[in-house]
mmCIF file of the C-alpha atoms, coordinates in Angstrom:
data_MODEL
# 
_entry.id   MODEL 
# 
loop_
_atom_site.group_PDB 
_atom_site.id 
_atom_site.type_symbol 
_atom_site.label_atom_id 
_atom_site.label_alt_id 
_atom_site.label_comp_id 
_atom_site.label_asym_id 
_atom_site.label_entity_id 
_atom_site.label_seq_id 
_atom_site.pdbx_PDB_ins_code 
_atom_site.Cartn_x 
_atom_site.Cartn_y 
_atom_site.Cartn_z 
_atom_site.occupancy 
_atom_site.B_iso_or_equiv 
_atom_site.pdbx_formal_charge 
_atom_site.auth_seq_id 
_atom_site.auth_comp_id 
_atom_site.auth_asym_id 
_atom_site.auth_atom_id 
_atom_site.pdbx_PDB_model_num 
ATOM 1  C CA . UNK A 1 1  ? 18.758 7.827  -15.576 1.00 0.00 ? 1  UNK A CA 1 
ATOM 2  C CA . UNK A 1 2  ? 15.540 9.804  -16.155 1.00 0.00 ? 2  UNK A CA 1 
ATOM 3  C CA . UNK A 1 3  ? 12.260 9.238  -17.302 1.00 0.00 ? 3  UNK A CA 1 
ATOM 4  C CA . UNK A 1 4  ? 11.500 8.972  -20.582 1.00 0.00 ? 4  UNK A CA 1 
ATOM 5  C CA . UNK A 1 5  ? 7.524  10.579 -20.135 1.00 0.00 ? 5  UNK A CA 1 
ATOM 6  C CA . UNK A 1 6  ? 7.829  12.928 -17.539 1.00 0.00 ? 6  UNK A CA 1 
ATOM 7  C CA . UNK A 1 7  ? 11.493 13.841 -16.999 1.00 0.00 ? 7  UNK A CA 1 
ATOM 8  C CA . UNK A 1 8  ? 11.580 12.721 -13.087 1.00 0.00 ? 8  UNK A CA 1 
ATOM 9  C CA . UNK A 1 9  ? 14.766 10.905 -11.585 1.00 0.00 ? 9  UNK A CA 1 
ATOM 10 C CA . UNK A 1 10 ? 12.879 8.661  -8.894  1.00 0.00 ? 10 UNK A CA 1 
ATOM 11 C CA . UNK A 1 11 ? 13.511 5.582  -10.754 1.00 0.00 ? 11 UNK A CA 1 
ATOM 12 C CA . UNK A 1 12 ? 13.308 2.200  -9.791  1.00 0.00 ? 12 UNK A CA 1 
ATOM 13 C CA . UNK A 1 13 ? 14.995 -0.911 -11.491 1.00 0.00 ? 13 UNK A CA 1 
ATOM 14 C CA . UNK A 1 14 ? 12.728 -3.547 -11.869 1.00 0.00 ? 14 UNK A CA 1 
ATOM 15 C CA . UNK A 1 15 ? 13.957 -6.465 -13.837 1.00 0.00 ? 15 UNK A CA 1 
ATOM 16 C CA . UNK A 1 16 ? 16.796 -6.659 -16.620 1.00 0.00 ? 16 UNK A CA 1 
ATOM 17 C CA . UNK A 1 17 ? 16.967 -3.502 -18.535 1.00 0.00 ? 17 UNK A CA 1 
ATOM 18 C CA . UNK A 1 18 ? 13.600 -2.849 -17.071 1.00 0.00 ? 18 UNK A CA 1 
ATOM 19 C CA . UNK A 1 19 ? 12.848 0.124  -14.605 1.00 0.00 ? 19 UNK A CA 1 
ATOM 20 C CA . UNK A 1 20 ? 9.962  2.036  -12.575 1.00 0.00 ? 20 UNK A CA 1 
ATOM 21 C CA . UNK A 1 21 ? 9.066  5.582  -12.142 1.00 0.00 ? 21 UNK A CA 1 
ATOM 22 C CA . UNK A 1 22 ? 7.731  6.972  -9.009  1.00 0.00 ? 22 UNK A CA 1 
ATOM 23 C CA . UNK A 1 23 ? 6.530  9.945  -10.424 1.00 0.00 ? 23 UNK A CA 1 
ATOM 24 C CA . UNK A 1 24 ? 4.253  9.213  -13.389 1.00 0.00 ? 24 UNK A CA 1 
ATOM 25 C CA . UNK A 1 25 ? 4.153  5.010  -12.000 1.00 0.00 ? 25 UNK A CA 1 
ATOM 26 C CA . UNK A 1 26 ? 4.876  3.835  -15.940 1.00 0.00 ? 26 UNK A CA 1 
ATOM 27 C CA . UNK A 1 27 ? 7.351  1.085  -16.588 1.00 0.00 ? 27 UNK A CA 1 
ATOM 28 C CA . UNK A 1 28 ? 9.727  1.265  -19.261 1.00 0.00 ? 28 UNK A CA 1 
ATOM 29 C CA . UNK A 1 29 ? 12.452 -0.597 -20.823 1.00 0.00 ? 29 UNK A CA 1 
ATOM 30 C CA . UNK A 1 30 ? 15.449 0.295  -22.560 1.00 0.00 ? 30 UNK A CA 1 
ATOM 31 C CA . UNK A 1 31 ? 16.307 -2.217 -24.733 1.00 0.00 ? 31 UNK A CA 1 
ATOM 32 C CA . UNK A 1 32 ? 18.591 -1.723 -28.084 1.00 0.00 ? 32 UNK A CA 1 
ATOM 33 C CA . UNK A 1 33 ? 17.682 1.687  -29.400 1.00 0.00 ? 33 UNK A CA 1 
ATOM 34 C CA . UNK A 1 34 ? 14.315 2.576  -28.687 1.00 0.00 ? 34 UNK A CA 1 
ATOM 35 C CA . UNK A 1 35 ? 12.367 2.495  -25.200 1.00 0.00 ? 35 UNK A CA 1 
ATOM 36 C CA . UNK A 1 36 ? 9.296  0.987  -25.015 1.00 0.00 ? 36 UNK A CA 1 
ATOM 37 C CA . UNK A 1 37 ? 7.124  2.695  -21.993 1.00 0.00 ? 37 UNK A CA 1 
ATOM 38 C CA . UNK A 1 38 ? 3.921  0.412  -20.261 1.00 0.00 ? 38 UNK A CA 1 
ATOM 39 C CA . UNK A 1 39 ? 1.045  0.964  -18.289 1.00 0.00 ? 39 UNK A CA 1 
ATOM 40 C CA . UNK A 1 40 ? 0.650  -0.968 -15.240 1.00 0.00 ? 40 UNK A CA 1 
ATOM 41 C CA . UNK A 1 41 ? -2.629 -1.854 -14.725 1.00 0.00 ? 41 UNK A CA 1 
ATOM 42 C CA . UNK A 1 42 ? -4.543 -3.004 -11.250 1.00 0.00 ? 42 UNK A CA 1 
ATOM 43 C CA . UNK A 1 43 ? -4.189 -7.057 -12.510 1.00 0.00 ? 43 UNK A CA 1 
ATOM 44 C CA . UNK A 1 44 ? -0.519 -6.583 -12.630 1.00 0.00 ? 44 UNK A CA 1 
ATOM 45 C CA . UNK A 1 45 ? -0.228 -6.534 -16.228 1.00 0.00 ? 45 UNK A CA 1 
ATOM 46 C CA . UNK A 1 46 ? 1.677  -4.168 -18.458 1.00 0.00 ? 46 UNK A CA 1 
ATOM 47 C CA . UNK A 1 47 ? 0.279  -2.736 -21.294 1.00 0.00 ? 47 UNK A CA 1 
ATOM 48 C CA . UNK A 1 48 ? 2.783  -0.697 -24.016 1.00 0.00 ? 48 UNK A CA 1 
ATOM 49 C CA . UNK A 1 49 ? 2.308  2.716  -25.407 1.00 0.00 ? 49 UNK A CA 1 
ATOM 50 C CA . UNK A 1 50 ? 1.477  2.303  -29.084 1.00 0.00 ? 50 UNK A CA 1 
ATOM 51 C CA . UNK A 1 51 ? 2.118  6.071  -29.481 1.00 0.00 ? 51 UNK A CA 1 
ATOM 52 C CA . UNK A 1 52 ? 5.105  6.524  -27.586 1.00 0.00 ? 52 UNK A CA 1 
ATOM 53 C CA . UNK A 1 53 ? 8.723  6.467  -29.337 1.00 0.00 ? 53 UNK A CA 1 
ATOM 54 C CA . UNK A 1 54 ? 11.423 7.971  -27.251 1.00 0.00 ? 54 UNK A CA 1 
ATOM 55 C CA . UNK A 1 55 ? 14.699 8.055  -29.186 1.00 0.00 ? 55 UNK A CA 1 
ATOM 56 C CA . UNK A 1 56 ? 15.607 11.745 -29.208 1.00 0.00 ? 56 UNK A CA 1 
ATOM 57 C CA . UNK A 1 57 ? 18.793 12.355 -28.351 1.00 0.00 ? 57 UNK A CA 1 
ATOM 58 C CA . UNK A 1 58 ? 18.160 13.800 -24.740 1.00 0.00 ? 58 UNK A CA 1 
ATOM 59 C CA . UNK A 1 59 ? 16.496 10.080 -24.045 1.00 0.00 ? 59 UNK A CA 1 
ATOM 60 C CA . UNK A 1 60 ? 19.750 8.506  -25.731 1.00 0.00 ? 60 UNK A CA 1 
ATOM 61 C CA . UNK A 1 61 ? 21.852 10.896 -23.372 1.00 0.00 ? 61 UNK A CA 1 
ATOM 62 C CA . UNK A 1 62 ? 19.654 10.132 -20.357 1.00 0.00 ? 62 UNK A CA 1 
ATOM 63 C CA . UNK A 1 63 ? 20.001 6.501  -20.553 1.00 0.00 ? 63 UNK A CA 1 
ATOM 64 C CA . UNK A 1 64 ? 23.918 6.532  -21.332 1.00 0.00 ? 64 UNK A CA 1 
ATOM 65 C CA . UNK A 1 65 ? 24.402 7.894  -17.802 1.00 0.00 ? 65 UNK A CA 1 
# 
């Protein structure tokens, strides 16, 4: 699996169909067809990316493997 922002392969699962990356520190989730990335801020909380839609087909490729 890779990262959906920046590309990077140090990913961390961190609940159901929900996973961590080391390199940019974003969550993301890759439920049905689209991923929805997040912000994780000091509190703890997770805020989504309004502007962000990954579903090119690299993303769909990255997340079948």
């Amino acid at each position: 699996m890779i990262c959906p922002v920046c590309g990077g392969r140090e990913i961390g699962k961190v609940g159901v169909e929900q996973y961590y990356c080391w390199e940019c520190c974003v969550e993301f989730n890759s439920n049905t067809d689209n991923v929805v990335v997040y912000n994780l801020e000091e509190d703890g909380s997770l805020v989504a990316w309004e502007e962000f839609y990954a579903e090119t087909p690299e993303t769909a490729q990255a997340f079948a493997e």
